[in-house]
N, CA and C of each residue as an Amber inpcrd file, in Angstrom:
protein
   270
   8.6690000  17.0340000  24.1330000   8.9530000  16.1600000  23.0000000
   9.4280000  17.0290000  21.8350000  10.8570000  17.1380000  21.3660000
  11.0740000  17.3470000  20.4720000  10.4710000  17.1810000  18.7850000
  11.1260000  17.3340000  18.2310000  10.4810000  16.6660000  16.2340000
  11.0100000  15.7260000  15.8880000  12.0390000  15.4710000  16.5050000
  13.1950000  14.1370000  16.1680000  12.2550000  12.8700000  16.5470000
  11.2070000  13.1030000  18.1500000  10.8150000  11.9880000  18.2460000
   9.0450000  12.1050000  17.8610000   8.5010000  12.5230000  17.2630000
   7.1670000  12.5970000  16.9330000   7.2250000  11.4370000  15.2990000
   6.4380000  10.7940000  15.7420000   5.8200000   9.6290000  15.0620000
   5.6810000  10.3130000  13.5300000   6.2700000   9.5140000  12.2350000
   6.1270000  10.3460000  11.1410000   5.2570000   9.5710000  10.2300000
   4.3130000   9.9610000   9.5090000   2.8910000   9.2790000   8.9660000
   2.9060000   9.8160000   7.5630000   2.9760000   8.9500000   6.5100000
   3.0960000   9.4100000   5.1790000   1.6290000   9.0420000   4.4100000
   1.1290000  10.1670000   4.1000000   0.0940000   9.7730000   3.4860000
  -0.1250000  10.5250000   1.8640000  -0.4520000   9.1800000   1.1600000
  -0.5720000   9.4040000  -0.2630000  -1.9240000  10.2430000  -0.4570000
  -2.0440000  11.6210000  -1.3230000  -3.2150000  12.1010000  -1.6860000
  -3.3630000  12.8180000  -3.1450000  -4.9140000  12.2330000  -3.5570000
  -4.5180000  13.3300000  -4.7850000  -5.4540000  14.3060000  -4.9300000
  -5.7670000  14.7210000  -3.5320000  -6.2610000  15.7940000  -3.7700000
  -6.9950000  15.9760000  -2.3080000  -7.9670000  17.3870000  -2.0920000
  -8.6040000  17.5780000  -1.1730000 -10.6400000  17.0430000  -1.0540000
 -10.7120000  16.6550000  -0.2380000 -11.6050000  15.9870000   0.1850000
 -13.1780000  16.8430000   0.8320000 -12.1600000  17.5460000   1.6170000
 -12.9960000  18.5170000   2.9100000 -12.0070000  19.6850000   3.4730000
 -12.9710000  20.2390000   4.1490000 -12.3060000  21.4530000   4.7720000
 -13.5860000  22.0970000   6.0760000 -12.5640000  22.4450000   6.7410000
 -12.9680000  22.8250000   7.6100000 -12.3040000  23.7560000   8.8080000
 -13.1900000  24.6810000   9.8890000 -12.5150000  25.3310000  10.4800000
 -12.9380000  25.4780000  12.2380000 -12.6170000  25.1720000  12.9950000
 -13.3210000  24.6570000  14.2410000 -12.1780000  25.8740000  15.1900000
 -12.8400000  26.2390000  16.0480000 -12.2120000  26.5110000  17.3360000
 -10.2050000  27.0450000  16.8470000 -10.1320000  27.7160000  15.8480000
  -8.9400000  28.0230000  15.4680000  -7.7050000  27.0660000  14.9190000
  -8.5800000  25.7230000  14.5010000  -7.9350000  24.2510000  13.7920000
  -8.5610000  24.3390000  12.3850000  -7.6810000  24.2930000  11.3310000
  -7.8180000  23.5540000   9.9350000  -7.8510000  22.4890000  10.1810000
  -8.8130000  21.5650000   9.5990000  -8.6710000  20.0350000   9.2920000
  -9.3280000  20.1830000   7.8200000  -8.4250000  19.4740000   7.6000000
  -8.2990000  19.2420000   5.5950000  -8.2320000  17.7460000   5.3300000
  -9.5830000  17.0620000   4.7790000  -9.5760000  15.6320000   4.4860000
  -9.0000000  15.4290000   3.2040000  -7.8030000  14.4390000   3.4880000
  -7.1220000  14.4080000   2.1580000  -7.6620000  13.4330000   1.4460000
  -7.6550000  13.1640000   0.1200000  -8.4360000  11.9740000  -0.4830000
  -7.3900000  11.2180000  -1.5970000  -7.9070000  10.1940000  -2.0800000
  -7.2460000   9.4260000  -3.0840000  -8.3950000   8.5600000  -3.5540000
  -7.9230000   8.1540000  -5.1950000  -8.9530000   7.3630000  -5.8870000
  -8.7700000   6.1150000  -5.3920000 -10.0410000   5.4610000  -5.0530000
 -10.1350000   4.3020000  -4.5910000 -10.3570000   2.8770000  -5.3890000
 -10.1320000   2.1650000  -5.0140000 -10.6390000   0.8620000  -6.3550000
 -11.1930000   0.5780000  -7.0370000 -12.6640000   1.3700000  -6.9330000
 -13.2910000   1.8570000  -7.9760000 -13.4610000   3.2330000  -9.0590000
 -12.3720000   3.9640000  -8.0730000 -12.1050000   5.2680000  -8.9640000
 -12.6010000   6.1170000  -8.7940000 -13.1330000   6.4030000  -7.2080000
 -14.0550000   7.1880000  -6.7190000 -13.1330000   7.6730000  -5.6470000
 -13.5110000   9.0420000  -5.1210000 -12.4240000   9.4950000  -4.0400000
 -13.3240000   8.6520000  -2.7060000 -11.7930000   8.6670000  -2.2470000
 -12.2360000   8.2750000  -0.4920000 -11.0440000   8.5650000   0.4760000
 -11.1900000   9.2190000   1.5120000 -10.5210000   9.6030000   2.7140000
  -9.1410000   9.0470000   2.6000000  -7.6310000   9.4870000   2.9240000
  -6.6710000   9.3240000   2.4840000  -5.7920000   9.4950000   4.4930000
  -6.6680000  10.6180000   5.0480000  -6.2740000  11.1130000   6.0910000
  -6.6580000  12.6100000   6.1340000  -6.0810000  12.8400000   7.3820000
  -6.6410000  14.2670000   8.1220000  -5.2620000  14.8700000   8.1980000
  -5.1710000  16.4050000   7.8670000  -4.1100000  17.1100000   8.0140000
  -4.7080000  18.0610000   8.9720000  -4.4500000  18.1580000   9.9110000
  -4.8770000  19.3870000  10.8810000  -3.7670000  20.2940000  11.0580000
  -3.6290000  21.7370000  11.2070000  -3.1660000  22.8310000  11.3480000
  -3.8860000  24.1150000  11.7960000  -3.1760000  24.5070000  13.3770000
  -3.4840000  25.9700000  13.5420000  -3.7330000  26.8760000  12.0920000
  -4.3170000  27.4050000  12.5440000  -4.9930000  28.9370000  11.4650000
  -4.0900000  29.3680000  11.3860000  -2.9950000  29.8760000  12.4350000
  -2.4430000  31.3870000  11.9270000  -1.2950000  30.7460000  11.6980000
  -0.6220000  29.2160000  11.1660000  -0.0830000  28.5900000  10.2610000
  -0.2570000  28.4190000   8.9870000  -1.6140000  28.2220000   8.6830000
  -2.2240000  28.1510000   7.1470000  -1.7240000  29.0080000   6.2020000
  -1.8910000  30.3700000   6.5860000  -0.8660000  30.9330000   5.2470000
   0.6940000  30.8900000   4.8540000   1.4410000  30.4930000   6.3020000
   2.8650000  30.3310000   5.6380000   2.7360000  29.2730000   5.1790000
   1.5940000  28.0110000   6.1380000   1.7690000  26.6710000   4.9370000
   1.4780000  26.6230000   3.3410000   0.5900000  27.3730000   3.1720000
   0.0070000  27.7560000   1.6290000   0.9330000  28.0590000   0.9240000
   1.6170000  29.4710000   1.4910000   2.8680000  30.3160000   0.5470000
   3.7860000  29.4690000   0.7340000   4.2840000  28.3520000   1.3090000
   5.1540000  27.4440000   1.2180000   5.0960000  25.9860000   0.0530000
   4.1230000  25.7340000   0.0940000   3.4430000  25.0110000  -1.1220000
   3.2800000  25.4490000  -2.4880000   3.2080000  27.2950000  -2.4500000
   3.1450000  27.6390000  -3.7000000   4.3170000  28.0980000  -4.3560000
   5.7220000  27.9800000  -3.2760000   6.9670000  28.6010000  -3.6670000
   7.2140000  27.1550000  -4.0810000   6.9620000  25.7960000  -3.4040000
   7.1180000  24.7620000  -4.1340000   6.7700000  24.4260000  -5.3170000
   5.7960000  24.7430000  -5.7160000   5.0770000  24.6900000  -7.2780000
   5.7320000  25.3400000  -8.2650000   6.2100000  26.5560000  -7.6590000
   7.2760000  27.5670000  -8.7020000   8.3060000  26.6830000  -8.7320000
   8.7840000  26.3260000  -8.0120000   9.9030000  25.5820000  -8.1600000
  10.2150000  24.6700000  -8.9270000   9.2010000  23.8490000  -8.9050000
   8.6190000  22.3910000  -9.5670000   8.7680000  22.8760000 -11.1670000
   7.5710000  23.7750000 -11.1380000   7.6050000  24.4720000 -12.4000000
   8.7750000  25.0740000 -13.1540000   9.2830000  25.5450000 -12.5470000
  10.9710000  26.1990000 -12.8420000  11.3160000  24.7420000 -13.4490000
  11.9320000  24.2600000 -12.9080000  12.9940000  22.9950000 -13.0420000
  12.1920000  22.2450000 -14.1040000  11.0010000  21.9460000 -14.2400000
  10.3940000  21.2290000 -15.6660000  10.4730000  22.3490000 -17.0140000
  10.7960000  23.2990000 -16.9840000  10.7530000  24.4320000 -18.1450000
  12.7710000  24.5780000 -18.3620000  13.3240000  24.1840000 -17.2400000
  14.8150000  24.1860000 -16.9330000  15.1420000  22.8200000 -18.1120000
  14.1020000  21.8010000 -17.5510000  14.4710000  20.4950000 -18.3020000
  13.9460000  20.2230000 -19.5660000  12.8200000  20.6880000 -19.7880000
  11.9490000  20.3020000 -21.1190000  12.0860000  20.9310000 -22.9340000
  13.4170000  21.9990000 -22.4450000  13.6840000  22.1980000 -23.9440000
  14.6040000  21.3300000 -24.2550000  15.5080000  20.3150000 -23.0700000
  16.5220000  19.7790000 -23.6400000  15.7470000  17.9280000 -23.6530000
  15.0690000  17.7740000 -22.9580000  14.3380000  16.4230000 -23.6500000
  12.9960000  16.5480000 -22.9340000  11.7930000  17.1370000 -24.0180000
  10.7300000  17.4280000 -22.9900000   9.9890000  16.1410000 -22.7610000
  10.1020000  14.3340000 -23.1680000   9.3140000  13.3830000 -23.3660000
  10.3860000  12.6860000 -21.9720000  11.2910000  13.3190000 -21.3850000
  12.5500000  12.5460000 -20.3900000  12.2170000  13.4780000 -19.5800000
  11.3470000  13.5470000 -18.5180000  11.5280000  14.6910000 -17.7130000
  11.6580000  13.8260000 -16.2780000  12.5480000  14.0880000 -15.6100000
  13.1580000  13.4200000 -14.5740000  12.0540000  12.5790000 -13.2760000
  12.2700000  11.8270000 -13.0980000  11.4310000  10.9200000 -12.0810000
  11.1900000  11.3980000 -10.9200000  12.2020000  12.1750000 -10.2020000
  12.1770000  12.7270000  -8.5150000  12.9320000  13.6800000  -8.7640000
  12.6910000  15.2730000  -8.2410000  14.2450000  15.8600000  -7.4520000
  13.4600000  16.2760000  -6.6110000  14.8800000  17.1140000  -5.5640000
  14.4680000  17.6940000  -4.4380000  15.1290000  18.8990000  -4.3760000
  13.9390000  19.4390000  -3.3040000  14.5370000  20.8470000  -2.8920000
  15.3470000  21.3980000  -1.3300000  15.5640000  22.3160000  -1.6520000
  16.0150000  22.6960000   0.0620000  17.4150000  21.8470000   0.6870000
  18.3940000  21.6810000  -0.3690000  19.1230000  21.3520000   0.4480000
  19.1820000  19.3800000   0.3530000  18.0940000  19.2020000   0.0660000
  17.8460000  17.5620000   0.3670000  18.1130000  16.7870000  -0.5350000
């Protein structure tokens, strides 16, 4: 099975929940505020270990990025700072 056909699952989170490390698997419970404003389970991200750090350093070159482009935008209207962009091409 290729990536083209693996089932794609979007899950909203604002933040981390849990963590854990089993038999050479990350599972990371993602969370979100719930209707009362309390966290609750959002989903499970599981990942091999000896993935975890390019996933990390990949998340944190995203943040630079993020960061870049709001300091790119915010001397010229810092109260207008753009709704979505993207990176990589997309």
């Amino acid at each position: 099975m290729d990536n083209q056909t693996l089932p794609a699952t979007t899950i909203f989170t604002d933040g981390l929940l849990d963590a854990s490390v089993q038999h050479g698997v990350v599972r990371l419970t993602l969370g979100r505020l719930g209707a009362d404003n309390k966290p609750v389970p959002a989903g499970l991200l599981v990942v091999p270990l000896v993935q975890l750090a390019g996933l990390t350093q990949g998340l944190g070159r995203l943040m630079q990025q993020i960061e870049a482009k709001i300091k790119e935008t915010a001397p010229a209207a810092a109260e207008t700072l753009p709704d979505s962009f993207t990176f990589g091409g997309r």
